[in-house]
MIPARO-245427 format. One record per residue (C-alpha): residue number from 1; residue in three letters; x, y, z. Coordinates in Angstrom, 1 decimal, decimal comma. Layout:
# MIPARO-245427
num_residuo_east_north_up
NUM_ala_X_Y_Z
...
This chain:
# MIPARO-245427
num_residuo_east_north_up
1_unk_88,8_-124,5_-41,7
2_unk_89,9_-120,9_-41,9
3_unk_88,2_-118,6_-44,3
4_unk_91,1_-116,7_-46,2
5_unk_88,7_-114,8_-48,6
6_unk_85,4_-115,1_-50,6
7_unk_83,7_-113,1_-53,1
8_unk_81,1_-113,3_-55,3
9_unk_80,9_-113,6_-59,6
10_unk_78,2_-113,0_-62,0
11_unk_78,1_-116,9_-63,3
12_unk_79,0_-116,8_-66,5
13_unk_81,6_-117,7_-68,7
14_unk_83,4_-114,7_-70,0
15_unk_83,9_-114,5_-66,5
16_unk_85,6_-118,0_-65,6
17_unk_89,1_-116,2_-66,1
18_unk_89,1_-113,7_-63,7
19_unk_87,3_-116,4_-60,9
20_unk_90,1_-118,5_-62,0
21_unk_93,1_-116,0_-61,5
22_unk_91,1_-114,7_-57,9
23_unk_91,6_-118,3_-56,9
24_unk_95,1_-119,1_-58,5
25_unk_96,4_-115,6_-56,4
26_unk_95,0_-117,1_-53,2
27_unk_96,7_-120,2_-53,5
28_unk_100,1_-118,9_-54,9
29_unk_100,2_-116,5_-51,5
30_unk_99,3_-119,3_-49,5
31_unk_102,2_-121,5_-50,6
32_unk_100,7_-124,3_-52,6
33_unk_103,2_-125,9_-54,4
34_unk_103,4_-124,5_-58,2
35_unk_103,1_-127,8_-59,1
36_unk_99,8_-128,4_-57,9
37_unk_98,4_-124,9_-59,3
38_unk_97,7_-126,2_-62,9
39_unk_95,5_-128,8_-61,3
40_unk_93,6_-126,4_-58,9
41_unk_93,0_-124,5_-62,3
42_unk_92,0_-127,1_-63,8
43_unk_89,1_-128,6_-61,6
44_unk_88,1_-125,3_-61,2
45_unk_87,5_-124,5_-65,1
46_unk_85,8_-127,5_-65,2
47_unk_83,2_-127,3_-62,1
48_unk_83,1_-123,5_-63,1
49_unk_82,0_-124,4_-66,7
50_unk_79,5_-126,2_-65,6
51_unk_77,9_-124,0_-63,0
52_unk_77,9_-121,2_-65,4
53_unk_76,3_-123,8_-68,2
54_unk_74,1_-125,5_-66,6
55_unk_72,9_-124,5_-62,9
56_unk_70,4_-121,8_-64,0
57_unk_67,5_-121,3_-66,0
58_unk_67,3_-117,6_-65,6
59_unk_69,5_-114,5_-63,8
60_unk_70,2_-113,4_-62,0
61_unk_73,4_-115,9_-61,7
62_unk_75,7_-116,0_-59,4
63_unk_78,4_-118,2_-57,7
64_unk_80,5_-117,0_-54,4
65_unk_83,4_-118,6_-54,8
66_unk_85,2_-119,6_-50,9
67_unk_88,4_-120,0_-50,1
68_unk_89,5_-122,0_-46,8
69_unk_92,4_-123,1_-45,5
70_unk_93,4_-125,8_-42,9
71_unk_97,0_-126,7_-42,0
72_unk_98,1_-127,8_-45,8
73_unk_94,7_-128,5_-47,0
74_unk_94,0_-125,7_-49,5
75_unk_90,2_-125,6_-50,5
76_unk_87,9_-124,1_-52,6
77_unk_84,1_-123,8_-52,6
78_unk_81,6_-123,0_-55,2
79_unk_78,5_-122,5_-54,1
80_unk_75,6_-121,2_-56,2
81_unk_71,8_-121,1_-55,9
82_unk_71,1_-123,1_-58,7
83_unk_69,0_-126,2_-59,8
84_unk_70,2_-128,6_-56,9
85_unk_72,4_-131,0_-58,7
86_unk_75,2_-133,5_-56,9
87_unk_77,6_-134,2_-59,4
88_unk_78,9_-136,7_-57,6
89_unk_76,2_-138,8_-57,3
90_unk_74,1_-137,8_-60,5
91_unk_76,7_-137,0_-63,2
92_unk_77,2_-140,3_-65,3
93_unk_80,1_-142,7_-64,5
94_unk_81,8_-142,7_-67,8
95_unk_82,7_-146,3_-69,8
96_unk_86,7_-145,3_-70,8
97_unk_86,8_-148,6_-72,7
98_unk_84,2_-148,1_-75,2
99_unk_84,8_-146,6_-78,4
100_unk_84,3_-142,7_-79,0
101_unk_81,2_-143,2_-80,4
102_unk_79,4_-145,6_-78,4
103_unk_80,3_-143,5_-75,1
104_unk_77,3_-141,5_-73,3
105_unk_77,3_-137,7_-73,2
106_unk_79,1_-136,3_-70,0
107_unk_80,6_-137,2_-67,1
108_unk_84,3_-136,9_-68,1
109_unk_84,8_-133,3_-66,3
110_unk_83,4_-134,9_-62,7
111_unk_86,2_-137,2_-63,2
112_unk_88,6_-135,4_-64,3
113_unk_88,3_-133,2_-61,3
114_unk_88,3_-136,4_-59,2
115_unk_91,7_-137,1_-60,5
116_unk_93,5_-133,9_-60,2
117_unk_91,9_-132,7_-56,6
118_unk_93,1_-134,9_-53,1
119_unk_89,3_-134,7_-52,2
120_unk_85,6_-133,5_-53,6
121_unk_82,6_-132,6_-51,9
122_unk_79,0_-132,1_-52,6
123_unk_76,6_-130,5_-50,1
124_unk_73,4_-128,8_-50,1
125_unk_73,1_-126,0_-48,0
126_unk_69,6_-124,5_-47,8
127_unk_68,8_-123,2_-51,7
128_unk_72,4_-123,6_-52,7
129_unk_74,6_-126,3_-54,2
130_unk_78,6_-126,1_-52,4
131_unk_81,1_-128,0_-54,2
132_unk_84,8_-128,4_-52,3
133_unk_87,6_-128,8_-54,6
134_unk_90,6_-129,4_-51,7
135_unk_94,2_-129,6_-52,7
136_unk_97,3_-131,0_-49,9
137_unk_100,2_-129,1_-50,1
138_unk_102,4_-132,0_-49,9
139_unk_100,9_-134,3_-52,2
C-alpha cells in the first residue's frame, strides 16, 4: 500500500474532530465515494474514542493517524503506544438478543466498525497497537 499522508494527534477527545476532518479530506481527494464517507467517519469516531479513553494511563498520548492507499482500497491506521489491547480478539462479543438490561458493558463500537468498514485489522508493532480501518471504493 501507498502511504498518501500521516500525522500525528495529541490523543484526546477534544481533538477527535479535527483527526476526523484530516482523514475525511484524504479520502474526499482520493475519490472515495461520498457514500461511503459517513461510514469511514464513523469507525473512526468510534476506534478514536476509544484510543483516546482508554489506551493510556498517563501522557504523554498520542496516536499517528496513517493513511494508505492501494488501487480502491482506502485505509486508515491508528496506531498508538498504549496498553496493548486487540479489540478484535479481546473486546466482548455482544448478545443483540438480550434485553437492555441484561446485556454486558462494551463491545458494541468493535462491531459496529465491523459493519460499516470492508475489513479490520489488529497488529502489534513493537510498543504500539495499529488498527486498519479499510474502505473499497466500489462497495
Amino acid at each position: 500500500m501507498a502511504l498518501l499522508a500521516e500525522r500525528v494527534f495529541e490523543a484526546d477527545r477534544e481533538g477527535i474532530g479535527a483527526m476526523t476532518s484530516f482523514v475525511i479530506a484524504q479520502a474526499e481527494s482520493r475519490g472515495l465515494p461520498p457514500r461511503r464517507l459517513p461510514h469511514l467517519e464513523l469507525a473512526l469516531e468510534e476506534a478514536l474514542v476509544n484510543i483516546c479513553t482508554y489506551a493510556y494511563r498517563e501522557p504523554p498520548r498520542e496516536v499517528t493517524i496513517r493513511l494508505l492507499e492501494e488501487g480502491s482500497r482506502f485505509s486508515v491506521e491508528l496506531v498508538d503506544e498504549g496498553i496493548p489491547f486487540d479489540p478484535l480478539e479481546e473486546a466482548p462479543t455482544p448478545d443483540l438478543t438480550a434485553d437492555l438490561d441484561g446485556r454486558a458493558v462494551g463491545g458494541l463500537g468493535v462491531l459496529l466498525i465491523r459493519r460499516v468498514t470492508d475489513e479490520v485489522h489488529y497488529r502489534r508493532e513493537g510498543s504500539r497497537n495499529v488498527l486498519a480501518l479499510v474502505l473499497k471504493g466500489e462497495a
